[in-house]
C-alpha positions, 0 to 999 in steps of 0.5 A: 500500500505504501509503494503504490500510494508514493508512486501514484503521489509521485506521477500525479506531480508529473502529470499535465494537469492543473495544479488544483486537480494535481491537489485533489486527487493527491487529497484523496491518495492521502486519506485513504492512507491516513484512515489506512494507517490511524495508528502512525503518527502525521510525521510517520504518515508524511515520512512514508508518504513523502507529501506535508498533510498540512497541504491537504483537505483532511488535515485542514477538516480535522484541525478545525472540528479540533478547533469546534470541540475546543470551543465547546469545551471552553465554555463550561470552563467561563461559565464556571468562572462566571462569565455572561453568556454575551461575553461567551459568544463574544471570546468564541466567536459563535451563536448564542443559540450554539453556546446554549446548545453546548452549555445543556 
């Protein structure tokens, strides 16, 4: 799985398509290997693969769901130390309808 991955990587950067097909369907190749190997660390993935996953579509959706649960979680923690629900939406940039919804 490794070599093919790192091959078909290495002909789509060859081939003559535009530069946001040759991203697309490198997105793919590398998700498929991030769900293939969710054991290995992002710098055990990209070593083997030899491409920067901060470049892909995945990493970039699974660092902002990290952002979203952040978010959440914060805002038992001001509401504990007293905090409006204004001054709440105001600090995580979300909805008071979403703040309510995440404080239940």
């Amino acid at each position: 799985m490794v070599q093919e991955a790192k091959r078909l990587i290495e002909r789509v950067q060859k081939e003559q398509i535009t530069v946001l097909a040759k991203k697309e369907i490198i997105d793919v190749i590398t998700t498929i290997a991030v769900y293939k190997f969710a054991n290995l660390s992002r710098e055990e993935v990209e070593a083997m693969l030899g491409v920067r996953l901060e470049e892909t579509r995945v990493y970039r959706e699974a660092k902002q769901e990290g952002r979203e649960e952040l978010k959440l979680e914060l805002i038992s923690r001001f509401f504990a130390r007293g905090m409006s629900i204004e001054k709440v939406v105001q600090l995580l940039d979300l909805t008071i309808e979403q703040v309510r919804l995440a404080s239940k």
